[in-house]
C-alpha positions as CSV (number, residue, x, y, z in Angstrom):
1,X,15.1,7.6,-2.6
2,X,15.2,10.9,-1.0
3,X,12.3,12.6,0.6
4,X,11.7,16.7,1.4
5,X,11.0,15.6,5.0
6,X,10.0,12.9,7.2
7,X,6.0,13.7,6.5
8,X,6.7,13.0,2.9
9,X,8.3,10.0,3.1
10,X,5.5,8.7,5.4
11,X,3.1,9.5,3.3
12,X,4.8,7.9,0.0
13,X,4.7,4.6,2.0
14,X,1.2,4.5,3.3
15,X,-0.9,6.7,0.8
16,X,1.0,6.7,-2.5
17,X,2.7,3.5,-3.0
18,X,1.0,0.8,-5.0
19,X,2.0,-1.7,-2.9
20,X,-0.7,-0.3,0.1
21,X,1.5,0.1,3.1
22,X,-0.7,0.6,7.0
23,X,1.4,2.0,10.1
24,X,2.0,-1.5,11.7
25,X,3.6,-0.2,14.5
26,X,3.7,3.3,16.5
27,X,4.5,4.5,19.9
28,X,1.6,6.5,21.6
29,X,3.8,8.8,22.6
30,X,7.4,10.5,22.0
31,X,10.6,9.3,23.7
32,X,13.0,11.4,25.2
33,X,16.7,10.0,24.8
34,X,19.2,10.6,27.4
35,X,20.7,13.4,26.2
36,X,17.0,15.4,26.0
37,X,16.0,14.6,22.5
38,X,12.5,13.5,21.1
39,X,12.6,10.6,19.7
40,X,9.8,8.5,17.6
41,X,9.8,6.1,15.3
42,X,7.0,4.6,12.6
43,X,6.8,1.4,11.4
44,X,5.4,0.4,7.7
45,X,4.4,-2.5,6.4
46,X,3.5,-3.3,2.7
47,X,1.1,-5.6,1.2
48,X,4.2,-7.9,-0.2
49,X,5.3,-8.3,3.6
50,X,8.3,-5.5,3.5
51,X,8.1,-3.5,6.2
52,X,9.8,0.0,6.9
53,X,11.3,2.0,10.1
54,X,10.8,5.9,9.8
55,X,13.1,7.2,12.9
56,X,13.3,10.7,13.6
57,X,15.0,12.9,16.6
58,X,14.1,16.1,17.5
59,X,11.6,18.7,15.7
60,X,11.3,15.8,12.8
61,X,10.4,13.5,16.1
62,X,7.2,15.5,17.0
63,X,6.6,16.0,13.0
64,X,6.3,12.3,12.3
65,X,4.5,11.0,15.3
66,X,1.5,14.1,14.3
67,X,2.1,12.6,10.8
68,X,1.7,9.3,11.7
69,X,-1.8,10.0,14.2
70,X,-3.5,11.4,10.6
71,X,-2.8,8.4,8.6
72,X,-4.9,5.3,8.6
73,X,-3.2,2.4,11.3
74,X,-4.6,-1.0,11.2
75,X,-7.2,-1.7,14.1
């Protein structure tokens, strides 16, 4: 499936999706890779146990992680 951007794609697996994904897993902060690159990665997992890694590098890096603060994570 393609997305129009990282948010989007988020979004489809924790709001839209009928199979009720929650952010299982997310770093509180960004990475910076060696070569001076965000870095940040989300991880989904779905009511039927799948789960899903969102990785993004650079501008989408600091895009997903303020995605991923808005949405609901489990507690």
């Amino acid at each position: 499936m393609v997305y129009a951007s990282i948010s989007d794609a988020l979004r489809e697996l924790v709001l839209l999706r009928d199979k009720g994904g929650t952010i299982s897993k997310s770093p509180e902060r960004i990475t910076i890779l060696s070569n001076g690159q965000p870095y940040y990665y989300v991880e989904v997992t779905c009511k039927d146990g799948c789960r899903y890694v969102i990785e993004a590098v650079g501008r989408e890096a600091i895009k997903l992680m303020e995605e991923s603060k808005k949405l609901p994570s489990p507690e």
